[in-house]
FIKE-871153 format. One record per atom (N, C-alpha, C): atom name; x, y, z; chain; residue in three letters. Coordinates in nm, 3 decimals, decimal comma. Example, Ala and Ser with C-alpha at 12.3 -4.5 7.8 and 13.67 -1.06 7.14 Angstrom:
// residues 2
   site        xx        yy        zz   unit   code
      N     1,319    -0,569     0,780      A    ALA
     CA     1,230    -0,450     0,780      A    ALA
      C     1,320    -0,330     0,780      A    ALA
      N     1,285    -0,225     0,708      A    SER
     CA     1,367    -0,106     0,714      A    SER
      C     1,290     0,003     0,787      A    SER
This chain:
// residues 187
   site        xx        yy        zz   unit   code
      N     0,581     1,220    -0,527      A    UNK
     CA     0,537     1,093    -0,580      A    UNK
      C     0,632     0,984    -0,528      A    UNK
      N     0,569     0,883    -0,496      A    UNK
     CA     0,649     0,724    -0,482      A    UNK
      C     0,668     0,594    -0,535      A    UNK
      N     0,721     0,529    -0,578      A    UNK
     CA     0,741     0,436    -0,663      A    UNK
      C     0,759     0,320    -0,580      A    UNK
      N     0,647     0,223    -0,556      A    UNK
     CA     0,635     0,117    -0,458      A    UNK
      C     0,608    -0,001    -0,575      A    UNK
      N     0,765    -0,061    -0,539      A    UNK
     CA     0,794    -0,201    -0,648      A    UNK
      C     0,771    -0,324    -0,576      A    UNK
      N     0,678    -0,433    -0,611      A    UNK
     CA     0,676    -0,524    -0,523      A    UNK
      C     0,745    -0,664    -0,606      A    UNK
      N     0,878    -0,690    -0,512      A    UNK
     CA     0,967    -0,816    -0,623      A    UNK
      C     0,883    -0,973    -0,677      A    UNK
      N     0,840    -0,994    -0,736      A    UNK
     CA     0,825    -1,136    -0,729      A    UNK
      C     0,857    -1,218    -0,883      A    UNK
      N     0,807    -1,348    -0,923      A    UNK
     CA     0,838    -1,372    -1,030      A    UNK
      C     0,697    -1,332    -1,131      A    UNK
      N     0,660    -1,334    -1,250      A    UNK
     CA     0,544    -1,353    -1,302      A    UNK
      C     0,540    -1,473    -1,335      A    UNK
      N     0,419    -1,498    -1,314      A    UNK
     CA     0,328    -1,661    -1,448      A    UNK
      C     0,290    -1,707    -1,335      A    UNK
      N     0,190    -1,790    -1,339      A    UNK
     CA     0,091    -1,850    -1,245      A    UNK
      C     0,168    -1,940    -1,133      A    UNK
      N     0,260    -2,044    -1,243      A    UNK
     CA     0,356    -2,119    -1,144      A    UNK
      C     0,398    -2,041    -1,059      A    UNK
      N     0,413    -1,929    -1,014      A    UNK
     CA     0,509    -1,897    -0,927      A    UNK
      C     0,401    -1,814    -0,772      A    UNK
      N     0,309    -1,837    -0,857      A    UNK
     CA     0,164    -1,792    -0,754      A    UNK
      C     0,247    -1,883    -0,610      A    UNK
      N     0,148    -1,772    -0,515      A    UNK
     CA     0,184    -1,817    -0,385      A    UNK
      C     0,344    -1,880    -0,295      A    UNK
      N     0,433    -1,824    -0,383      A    UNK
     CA     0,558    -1,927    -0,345      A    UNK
      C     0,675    -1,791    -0,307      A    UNK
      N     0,733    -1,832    -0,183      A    UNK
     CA     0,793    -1,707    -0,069      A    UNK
      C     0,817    -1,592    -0,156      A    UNK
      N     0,880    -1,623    -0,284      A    UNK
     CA     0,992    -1,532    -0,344      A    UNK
      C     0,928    -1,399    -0,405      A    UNK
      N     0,762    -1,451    -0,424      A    UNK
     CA     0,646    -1,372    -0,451      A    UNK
      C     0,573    -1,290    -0,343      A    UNK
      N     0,649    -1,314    -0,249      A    UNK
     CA     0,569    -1,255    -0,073      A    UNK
      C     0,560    -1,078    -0,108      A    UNK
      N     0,619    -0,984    -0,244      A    UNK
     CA     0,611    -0,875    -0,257      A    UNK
      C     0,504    -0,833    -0,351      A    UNK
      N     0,506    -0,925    -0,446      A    UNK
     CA     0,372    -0,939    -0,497      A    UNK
      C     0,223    -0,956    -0,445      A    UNK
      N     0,248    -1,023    -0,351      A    UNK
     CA     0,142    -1,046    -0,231      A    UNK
      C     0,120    -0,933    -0,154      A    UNK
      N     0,185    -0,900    -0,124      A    UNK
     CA     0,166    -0,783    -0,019      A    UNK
      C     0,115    -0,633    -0,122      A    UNK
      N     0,152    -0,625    -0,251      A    UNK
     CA     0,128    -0,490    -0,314      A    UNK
      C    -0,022    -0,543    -0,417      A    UNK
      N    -0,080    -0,680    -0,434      A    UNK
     CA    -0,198    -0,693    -0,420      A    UNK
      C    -0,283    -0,656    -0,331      A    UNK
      N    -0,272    -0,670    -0,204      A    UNK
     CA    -0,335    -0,641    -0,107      A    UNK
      C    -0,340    -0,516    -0,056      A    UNK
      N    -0,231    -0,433    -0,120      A    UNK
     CA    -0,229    -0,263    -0,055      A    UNK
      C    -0,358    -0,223    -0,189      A    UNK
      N    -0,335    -0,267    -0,312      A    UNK
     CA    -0,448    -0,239    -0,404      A    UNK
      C    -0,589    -0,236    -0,387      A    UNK
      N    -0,585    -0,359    -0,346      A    UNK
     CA    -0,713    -0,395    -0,300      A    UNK
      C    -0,743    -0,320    -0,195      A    UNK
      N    -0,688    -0,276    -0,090      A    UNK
     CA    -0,759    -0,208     0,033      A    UNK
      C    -0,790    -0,095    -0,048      A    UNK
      N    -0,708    -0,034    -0,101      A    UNK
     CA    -0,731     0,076    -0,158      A    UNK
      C    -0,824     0,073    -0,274      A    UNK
      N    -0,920    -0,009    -0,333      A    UNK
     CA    -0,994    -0,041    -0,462      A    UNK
      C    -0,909     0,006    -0,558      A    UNK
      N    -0,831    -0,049    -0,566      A    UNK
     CA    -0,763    -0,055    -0,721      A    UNK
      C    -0,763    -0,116    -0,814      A    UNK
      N    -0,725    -0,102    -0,923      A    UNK
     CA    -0,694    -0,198    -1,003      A    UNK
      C    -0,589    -0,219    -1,086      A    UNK
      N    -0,527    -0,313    -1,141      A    UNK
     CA    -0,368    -0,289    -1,232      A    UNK
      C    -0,455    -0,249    -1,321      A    UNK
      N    -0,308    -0,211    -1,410      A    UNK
     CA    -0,322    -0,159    -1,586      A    UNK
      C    -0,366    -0,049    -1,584      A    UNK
      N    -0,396     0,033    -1,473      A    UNK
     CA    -0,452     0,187    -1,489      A    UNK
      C    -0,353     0,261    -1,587      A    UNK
      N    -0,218     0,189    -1,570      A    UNK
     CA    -0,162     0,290    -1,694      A    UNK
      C    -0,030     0,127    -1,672      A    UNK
      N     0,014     0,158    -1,787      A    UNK
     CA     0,151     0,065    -1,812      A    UNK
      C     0,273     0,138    -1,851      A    UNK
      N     0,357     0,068    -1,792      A    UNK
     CA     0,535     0,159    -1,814      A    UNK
      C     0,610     0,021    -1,814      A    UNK
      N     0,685     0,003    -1,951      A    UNK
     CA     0,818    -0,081    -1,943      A    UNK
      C     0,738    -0,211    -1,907      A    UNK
      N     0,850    -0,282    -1,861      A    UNK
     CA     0,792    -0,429    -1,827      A    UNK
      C     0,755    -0,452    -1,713      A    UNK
      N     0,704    -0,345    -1,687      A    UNK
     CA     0,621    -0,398    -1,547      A    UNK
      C     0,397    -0,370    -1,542      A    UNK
      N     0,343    -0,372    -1,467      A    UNK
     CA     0,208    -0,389    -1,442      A    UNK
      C     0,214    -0,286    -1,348      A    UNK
      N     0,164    -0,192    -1,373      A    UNK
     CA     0,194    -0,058    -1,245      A    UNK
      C    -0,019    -0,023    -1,262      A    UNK
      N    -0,025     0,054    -1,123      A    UNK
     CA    -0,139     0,163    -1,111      A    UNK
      C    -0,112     0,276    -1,023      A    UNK
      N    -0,168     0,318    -1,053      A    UNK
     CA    -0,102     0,502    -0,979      A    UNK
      C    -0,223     0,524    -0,910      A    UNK
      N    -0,181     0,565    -0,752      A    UNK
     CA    -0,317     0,647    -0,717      A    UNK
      C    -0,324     0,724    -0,612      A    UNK
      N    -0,371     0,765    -0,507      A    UNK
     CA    -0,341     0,864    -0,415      A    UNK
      C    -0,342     0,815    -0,268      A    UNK
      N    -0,239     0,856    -0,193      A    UNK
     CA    -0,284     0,790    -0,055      A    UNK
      C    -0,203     0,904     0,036      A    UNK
      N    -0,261     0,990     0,145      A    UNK
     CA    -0,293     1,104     0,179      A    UNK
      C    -0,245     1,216     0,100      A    UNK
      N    -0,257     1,214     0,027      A    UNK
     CA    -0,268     1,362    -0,066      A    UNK
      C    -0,109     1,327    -0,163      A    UNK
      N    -0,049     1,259    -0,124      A    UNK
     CA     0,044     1,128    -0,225      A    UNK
      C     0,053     1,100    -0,372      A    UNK
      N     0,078     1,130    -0,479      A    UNK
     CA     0,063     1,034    -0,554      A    UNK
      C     0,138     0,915    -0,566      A    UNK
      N     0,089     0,774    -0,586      A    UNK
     CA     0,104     0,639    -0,549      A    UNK
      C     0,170     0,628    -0,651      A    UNK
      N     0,266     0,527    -0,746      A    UNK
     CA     0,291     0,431    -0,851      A    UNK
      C     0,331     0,344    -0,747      A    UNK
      N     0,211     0,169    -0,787      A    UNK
     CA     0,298     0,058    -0,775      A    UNK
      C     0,293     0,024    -0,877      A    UNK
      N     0,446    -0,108    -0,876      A    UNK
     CA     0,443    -0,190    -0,970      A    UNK
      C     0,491    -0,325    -0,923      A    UNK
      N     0,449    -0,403    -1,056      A    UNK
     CA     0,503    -0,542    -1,045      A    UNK
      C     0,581    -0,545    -1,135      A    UNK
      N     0,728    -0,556    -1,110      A    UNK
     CA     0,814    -0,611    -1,209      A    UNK
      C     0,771    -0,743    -1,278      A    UNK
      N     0,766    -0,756    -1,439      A    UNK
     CA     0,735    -0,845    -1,497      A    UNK
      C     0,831    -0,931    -1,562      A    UNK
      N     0,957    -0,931    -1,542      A    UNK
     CA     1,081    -0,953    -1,542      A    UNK
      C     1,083    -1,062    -1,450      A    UNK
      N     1,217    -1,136    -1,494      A    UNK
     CA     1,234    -1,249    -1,344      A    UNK
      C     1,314    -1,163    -1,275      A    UNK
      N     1,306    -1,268    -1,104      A    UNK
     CA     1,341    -1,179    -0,993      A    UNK
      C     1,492    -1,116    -1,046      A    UNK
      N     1,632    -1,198    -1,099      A    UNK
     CA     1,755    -1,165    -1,103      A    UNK
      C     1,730    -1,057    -1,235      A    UNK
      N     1,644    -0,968    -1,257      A    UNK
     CA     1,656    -0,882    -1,358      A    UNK
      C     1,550    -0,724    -1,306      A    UNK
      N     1,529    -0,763    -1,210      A    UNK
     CA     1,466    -0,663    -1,136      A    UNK
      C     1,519    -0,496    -1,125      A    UNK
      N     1,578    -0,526    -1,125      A    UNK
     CA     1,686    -0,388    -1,142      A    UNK
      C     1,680    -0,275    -1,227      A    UNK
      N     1,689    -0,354    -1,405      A    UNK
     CA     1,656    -0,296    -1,476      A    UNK
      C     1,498    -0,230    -1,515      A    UNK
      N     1,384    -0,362    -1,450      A    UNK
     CA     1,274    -0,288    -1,437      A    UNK
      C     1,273    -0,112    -1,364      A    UNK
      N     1,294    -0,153    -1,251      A    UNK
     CA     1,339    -0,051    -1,110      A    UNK
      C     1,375     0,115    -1,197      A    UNK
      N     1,499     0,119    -1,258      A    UNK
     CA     1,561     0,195    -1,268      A    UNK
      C     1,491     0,264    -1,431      A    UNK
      N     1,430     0,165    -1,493      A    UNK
     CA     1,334     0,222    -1,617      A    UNK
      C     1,171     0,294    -1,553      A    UNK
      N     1,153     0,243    -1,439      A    UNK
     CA     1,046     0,305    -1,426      A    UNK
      C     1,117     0,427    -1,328      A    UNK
      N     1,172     0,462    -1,256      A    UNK
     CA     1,250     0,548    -1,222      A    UNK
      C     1,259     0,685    -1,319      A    UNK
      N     1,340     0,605    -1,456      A    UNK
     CA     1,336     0,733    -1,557      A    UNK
      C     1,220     0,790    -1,576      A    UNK
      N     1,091     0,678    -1,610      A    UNK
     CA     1,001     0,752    -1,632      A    UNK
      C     0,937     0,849    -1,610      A    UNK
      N     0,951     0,798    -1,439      A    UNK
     CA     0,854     0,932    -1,354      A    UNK
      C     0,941     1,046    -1,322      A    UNK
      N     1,043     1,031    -1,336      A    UNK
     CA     1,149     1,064    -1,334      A    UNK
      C     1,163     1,112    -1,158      A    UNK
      N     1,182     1,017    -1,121      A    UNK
     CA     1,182     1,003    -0,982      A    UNK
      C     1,352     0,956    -0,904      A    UNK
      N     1,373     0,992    -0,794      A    UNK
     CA     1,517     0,912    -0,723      A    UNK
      C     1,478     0,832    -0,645      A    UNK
      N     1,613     0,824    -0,624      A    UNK
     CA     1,573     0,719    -0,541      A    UNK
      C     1,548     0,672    -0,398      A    UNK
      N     1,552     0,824    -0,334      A    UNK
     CA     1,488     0,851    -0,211      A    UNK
      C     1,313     0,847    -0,296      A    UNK
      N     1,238     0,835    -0,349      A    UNK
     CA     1,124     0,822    -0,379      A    UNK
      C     1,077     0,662    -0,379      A    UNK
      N     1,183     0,567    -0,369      A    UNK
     CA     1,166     0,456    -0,434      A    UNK
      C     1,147     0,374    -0,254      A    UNK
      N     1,044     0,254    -0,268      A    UNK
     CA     1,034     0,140    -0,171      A    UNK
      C     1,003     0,039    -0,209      A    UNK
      N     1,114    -0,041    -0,163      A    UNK
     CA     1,109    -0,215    -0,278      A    UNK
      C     1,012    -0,294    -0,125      A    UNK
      N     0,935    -0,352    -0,195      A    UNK
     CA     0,910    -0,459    -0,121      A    UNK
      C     0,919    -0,617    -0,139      A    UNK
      N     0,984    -0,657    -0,060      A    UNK
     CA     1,043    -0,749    -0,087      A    UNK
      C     1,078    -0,935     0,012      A    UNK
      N     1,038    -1,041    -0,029      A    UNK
     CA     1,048    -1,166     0,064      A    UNK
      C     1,216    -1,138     0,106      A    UNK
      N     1,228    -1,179     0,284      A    UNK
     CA     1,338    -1,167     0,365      A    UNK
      C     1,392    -1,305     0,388      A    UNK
      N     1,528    -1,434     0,371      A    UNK
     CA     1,495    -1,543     0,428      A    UNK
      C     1,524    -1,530     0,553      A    UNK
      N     1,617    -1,402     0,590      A    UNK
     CA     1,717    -1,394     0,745      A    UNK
      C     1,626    -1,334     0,830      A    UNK
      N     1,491    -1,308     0,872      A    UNK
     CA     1,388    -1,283     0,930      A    UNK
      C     1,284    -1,408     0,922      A    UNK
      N     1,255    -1,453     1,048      A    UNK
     CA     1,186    -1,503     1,104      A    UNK
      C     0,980    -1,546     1,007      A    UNK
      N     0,927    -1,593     0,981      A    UNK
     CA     0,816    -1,573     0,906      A    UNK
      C     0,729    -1,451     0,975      A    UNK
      N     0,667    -1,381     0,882      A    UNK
     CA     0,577    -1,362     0,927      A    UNK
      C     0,622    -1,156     1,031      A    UNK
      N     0,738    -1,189     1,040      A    UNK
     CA     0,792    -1,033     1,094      A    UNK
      C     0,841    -0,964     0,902      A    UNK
      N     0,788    -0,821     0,964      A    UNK
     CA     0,767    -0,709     0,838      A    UNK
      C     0,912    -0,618     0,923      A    UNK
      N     1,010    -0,561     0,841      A    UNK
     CA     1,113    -0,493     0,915      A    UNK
      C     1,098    -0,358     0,752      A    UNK
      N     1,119    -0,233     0,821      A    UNK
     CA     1,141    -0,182     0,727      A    UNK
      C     1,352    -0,103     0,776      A    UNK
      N     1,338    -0,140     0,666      A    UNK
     CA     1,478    -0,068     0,653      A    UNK
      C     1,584     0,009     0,514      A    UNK
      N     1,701     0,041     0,527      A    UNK
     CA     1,772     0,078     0,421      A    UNK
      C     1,887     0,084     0,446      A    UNK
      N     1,955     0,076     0,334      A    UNK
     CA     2,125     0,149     0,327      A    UNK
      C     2,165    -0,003     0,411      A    UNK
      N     2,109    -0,102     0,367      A    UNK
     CA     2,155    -0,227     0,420      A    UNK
      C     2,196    -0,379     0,230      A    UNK
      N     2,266    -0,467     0,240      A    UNK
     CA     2,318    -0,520     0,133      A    UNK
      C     2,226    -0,561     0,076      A    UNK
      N     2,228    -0,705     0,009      A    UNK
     CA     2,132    -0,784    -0,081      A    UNK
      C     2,122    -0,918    -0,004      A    UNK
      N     2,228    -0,963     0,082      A    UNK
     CA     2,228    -1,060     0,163      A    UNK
      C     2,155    -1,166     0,082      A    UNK
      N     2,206    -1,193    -0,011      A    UNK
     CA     2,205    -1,311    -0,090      A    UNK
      C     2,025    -1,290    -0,199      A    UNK
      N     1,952    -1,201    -0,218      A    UNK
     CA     1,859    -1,193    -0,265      A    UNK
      C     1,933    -1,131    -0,391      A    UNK
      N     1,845    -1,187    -0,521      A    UNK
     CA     1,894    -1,141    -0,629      A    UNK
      C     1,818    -1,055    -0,720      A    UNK
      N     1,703    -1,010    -0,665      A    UNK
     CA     1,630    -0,924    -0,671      A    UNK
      C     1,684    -0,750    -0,643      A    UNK
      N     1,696    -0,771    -0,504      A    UNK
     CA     1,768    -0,657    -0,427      A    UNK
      C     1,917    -0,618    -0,485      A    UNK
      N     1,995    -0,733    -0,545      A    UNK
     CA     2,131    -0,762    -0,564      A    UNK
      C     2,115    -0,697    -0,711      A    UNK
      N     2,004    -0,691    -0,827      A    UNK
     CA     1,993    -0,650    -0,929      A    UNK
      C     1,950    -0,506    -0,935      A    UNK
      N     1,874    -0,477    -0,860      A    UNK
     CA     1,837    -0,329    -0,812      A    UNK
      C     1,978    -0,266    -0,738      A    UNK
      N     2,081    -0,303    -0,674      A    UNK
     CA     2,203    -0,257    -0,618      A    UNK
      C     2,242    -0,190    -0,691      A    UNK
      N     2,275    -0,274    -0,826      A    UNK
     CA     2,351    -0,300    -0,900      A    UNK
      C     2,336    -0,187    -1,004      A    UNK
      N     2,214    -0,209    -1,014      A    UNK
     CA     2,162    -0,089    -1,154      A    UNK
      C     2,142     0,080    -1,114      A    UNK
      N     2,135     0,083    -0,954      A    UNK
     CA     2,121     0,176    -0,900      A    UNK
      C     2,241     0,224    -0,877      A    UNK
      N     2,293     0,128    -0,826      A    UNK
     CA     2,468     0,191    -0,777      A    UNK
      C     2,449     0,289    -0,641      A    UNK
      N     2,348     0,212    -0,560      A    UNK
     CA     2,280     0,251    -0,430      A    UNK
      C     2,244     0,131    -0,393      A    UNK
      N     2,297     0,146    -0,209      A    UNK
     CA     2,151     0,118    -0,167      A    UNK
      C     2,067     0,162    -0,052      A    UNK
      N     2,091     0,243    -0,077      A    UNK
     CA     2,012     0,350     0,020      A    UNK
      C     1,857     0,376    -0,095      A    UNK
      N     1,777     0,304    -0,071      A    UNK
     CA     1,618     0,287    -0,101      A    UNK
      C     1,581     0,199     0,041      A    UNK
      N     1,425     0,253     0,067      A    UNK
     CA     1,374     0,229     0,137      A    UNK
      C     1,317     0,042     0,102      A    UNK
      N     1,370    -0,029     0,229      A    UNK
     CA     1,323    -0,178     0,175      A    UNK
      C     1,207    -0,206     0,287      A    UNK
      N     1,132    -0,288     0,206      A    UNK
     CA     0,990    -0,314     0,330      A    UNK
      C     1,034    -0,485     0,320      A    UNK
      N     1,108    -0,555     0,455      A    UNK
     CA     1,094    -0,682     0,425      A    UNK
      C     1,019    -0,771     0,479      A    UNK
      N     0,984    -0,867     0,445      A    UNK
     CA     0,849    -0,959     0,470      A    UNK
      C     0,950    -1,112     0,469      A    UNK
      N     0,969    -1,141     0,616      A    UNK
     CA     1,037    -1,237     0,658      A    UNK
      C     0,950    -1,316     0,614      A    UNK
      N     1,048    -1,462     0,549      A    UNK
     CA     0,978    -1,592     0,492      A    UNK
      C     1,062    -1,745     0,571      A    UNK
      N     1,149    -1,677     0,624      A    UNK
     CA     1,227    -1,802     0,752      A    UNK
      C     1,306    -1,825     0,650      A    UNK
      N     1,373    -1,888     0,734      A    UNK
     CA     1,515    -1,981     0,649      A    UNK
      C     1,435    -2,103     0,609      A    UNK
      N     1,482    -2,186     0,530      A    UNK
     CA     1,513    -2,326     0,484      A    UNK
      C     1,567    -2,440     0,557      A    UNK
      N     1,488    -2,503     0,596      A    UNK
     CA     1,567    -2,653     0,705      A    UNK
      C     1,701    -2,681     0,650      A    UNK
      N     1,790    -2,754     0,656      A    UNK
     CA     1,936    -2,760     0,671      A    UNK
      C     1,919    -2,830     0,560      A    UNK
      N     1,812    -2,922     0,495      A    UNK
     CA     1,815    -3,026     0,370      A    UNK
      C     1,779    -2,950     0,256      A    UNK
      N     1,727    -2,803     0,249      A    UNK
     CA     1,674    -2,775     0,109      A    UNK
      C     1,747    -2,624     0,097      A    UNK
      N     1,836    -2,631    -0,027      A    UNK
     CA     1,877    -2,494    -0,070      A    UNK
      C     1,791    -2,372    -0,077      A    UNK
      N     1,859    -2,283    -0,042      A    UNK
     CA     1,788    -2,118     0,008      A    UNK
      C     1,677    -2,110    -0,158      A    UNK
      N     1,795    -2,142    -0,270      A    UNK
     CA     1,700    -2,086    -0,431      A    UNK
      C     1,604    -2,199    -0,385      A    UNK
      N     1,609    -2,318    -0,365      A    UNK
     CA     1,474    -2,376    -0,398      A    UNK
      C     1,356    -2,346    -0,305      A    UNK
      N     1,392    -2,340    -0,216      A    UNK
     CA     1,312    -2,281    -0,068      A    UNK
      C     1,242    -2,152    -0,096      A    UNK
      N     1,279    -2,065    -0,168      A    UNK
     CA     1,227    -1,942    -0,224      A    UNK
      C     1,138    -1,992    -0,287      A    UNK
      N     1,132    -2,035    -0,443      A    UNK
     CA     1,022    -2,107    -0,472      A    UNK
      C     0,937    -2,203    -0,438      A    UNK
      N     0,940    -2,240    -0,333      A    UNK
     CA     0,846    -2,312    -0,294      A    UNK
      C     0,708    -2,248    -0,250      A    UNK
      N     0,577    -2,320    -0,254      A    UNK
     CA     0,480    -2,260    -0,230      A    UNK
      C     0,464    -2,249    -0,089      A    UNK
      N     0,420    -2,114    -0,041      A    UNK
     CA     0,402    -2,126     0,093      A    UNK
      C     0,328    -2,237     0,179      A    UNK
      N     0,333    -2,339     0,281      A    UNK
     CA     0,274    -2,431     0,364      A    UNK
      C     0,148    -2,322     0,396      A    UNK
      N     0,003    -2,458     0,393      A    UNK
     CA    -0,097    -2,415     0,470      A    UNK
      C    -0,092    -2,300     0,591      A    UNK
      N    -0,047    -2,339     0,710      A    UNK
     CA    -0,028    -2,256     0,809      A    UNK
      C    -0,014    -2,126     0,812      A    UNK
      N     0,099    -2,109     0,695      A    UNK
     CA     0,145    -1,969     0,610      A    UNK
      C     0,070    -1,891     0,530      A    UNK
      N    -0,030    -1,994     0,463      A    UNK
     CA    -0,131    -1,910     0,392      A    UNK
      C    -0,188    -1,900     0,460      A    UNK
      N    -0,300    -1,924     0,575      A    UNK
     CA    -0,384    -1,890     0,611      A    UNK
      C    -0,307    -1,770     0,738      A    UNK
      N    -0,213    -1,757     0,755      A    UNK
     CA    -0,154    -1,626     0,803      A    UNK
      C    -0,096    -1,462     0,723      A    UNK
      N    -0,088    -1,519     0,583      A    UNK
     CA    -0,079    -1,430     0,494      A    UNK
      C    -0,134    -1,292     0,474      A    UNK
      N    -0,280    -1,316     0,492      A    UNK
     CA    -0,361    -1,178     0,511      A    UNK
      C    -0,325    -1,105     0,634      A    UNK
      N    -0,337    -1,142     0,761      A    UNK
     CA    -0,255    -1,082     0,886      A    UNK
      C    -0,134    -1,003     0,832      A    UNK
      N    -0,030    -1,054     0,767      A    UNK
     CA     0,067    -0,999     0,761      A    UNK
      C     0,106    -0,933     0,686      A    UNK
      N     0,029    -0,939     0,547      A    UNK
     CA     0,023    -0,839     0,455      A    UNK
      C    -0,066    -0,711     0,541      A    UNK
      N    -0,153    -0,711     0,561      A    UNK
     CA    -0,207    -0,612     0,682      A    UNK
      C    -0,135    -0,496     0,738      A    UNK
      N    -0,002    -0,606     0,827      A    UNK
     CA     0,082    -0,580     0,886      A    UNK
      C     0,174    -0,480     0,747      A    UNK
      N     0,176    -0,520     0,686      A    UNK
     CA     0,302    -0,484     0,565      A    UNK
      C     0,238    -0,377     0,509      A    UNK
      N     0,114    -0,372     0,437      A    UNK
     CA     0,015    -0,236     0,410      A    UNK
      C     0,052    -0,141     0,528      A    UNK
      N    -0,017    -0,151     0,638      A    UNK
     CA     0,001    -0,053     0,696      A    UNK
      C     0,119     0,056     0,711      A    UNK
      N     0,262    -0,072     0,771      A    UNK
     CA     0,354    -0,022     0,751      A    UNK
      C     0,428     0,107     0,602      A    UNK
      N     0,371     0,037     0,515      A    UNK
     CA     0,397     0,131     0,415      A    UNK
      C     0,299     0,246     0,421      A    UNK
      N     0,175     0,241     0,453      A    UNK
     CA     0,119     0,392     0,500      A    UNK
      C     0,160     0,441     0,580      A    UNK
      N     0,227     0,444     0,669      A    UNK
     CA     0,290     0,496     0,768      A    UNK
      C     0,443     0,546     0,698      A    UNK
      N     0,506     0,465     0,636      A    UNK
     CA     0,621     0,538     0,574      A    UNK
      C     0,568     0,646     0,468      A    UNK
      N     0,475     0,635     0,397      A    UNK
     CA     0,427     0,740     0,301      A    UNK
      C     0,377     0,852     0,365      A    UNK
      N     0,318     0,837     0,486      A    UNK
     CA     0,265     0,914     0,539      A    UNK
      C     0,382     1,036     0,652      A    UNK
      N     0,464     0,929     0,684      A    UNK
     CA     0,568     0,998     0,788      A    UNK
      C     0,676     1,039     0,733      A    UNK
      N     0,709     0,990     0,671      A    UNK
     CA     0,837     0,964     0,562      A    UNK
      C     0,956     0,846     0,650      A    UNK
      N     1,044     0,843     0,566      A    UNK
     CA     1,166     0,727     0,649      A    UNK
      C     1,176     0,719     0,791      A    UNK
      N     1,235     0,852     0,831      A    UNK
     CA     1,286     0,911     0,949      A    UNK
      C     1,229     0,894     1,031      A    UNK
      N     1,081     0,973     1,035      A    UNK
     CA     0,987     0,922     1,161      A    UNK
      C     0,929     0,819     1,168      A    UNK
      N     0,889     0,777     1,091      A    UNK
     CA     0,877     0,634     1,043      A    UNK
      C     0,926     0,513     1,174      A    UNK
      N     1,085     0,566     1,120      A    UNK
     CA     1,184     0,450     1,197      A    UNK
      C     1,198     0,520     1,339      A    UNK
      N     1,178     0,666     1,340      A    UNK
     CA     1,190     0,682     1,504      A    UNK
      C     1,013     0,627     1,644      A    UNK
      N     0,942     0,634     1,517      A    UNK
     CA     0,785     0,615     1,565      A    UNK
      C     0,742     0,495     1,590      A    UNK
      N     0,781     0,441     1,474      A    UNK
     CA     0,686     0,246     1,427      A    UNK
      C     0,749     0,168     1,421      A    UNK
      N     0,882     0,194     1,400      A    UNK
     CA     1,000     0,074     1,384      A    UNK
      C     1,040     0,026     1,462      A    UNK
      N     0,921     0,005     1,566      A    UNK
     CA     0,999    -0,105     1,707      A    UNK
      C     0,952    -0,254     1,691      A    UNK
């Protein structure tokens, strides 16, 4: 089994805006897959469980704000009672370029406080991260506010492409596991 957490904030305000780019992307793995949330609920998050090649699936949405993510993470963890080689955060990148998907691990928080709360509670970080580059911030607007901001036109209407891009990628890690994964697709 795998535990695929996608970071973002909840409540409507926060619809469409970078920091939610994990939320976005684990809507869209649902949807390809006809899913739906609430198939079952754990803790404070919005999870559905389901199968993808012979797999069993848990995603969730942490329902928590992003700097408390952690504790979601590590409660749904107990539940399934899963490690954390089972676990793949997906998650908005600002130090990647828009629009590039990198999967990686056993790498810091590099200023995300999402990732930085999951570190923390894990006391790892060796979990598989799926990141979904959102660009840096022009030189006039701070990294926190730049996160919340709603993505520009241009960006949305590239969104589906790259969630695409980001789905797949995670079938391919579920399917290959880490290793081949990164020796196969990770170019």
């Amino acid at each position: 089994m795998k535990l695929i957490v996608g970071l973002g904030n909840p409540g409507k305000e926060y619809n469409d805006t970078r920091h939610n780019a994990g939320f976005i992307i684990l809507e869209k793995f649902l949807e390809k897959k006809s899913g739906e949330w609430g198939n079952e609920a754990k803790g404070n998050a919005i999870v559905s469980r389901l199968k993808l090649s012979g797999e069993d699936i848990i995603l969730a949405l942490p329902q928590s704000y992003m700097n408390l993510s952690g504790e979601v993470v590590l409660e749904l963890l107990h539940w399934y009672k899963l490690s954390i080689a089972d676990l793949i955060v997906v998650h908005d990148e600002l130090d990647i370029p828009f629009g590039t998907v990198q999967v990686k691990k056993n790498i810091g928080a590099a200023g995300h406080n999402g990732i930085k709360s999951i570190i923390e509670k894990l006391k790892s970080e060796d979990f598989v991260r799926v990141r979904v580059g959102i660009g840096q911030s022009d030189q006039k607007t701070p990294s926190e506010k730049y996160v919340l901001e709603r993505f520009n036109e241009e960006q949305i209407r590239k969104m589906p492409e790259i969630s695409d891009i980001a789905v797949e990628k995670i079938k391919l890690l579920i399917e290959h596991g880490y290793s081949d994964f990164i020796s196969k697709y990770n170019k």
